[in-house]
Structure formats: structure tokens, C-alpha cells
N, C-alpha and C positions, 0 to 999 in steps of 0.2 A: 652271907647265906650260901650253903650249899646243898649237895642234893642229898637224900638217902642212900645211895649206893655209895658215895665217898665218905662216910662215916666210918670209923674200926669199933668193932668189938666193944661193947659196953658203953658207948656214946648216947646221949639222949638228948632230944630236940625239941622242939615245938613245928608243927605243918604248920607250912606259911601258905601256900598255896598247890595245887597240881597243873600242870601243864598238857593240855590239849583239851578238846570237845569233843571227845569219842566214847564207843561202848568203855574201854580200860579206867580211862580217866571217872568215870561216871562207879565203872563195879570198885575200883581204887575206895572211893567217896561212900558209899554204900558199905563196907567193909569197918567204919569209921577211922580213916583216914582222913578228918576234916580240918581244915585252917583253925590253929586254934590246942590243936590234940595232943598232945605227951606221945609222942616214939623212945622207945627204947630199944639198940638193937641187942640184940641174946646172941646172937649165934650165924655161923655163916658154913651152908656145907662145904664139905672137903674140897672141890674144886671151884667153892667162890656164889656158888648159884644154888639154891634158892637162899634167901636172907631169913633169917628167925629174928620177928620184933616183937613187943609188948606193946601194945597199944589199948585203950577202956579196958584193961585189967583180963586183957587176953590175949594169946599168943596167935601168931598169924605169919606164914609163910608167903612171899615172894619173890618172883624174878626178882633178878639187878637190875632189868631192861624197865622191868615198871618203877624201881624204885629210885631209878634215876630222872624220873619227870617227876618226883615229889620233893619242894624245895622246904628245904629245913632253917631252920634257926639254930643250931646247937648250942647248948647252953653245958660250962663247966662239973666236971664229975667230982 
């Protein structure tokens, strides 16, 4: 397992879980980001930050810094 932020470019996973009890971890979940979910990532801007994912069949923008408390499963392309 590893995180969403250590993913390249066209990678796609499964959420396995999020990491911490806080407001992030909570608007993370709320965004559908659930154990369980299809991540795909799309795109990463130019200097690394924010990430472009596909997740319930819609695109959705974040940090690295959150997307590094989100543990993945990746599964082969």
C-alpha cells in the first residue's frame, strides 16, 4: 500500500483508508474519497501541487499534503 501523493501520472487505486480525525480528513471523506472508491490520477500541475484525480466519475483537485494521508491500493494499468 502506498499513499496518493507517491502515485505517477495515470495510476489508479482503490482508498483503503485516510489517516487522521480532523476537519481534512473528514472534508477528504465528504468529497467521496471513501475506503472502497476508484482514484484515478489525471494530472499534476507544473510545479507538483495541486494533483488532478477522477474519483465517482468526477474530477477533483488537491494538495499533495492531503493526498499524502490517503492510503491506496494501486492496482495495474
Amino acid at each position: 500500500m502506498t499513499s496518493l501523493a507517491s502515485l505517477p501520472v495515470g495510476s489508479r487505486g482503490h482508498v483503503v483508508r485516510i489517516d487522521g480525525a480532523d476537519e481534512i480528513s473528514i472534508r477528504l471523506l465528504e468529497m467521496g474519497l471513501t475506503p472502497g472508491a476508484e482514484v484515478a490520477i489525471l494530472g499534476v500541475a507544473p510545479l507538483g501541487d495541486p494533483l488532478e484525480l477522477e474519483v465517482r466519475g468526477y474530477r477533483l483537485s488537491i494538495r499533495k499534503a492531503e493526498a499524502a494521508r490517503i492510503e491506496i491500493d494501486a492496482t495495474d494499468n
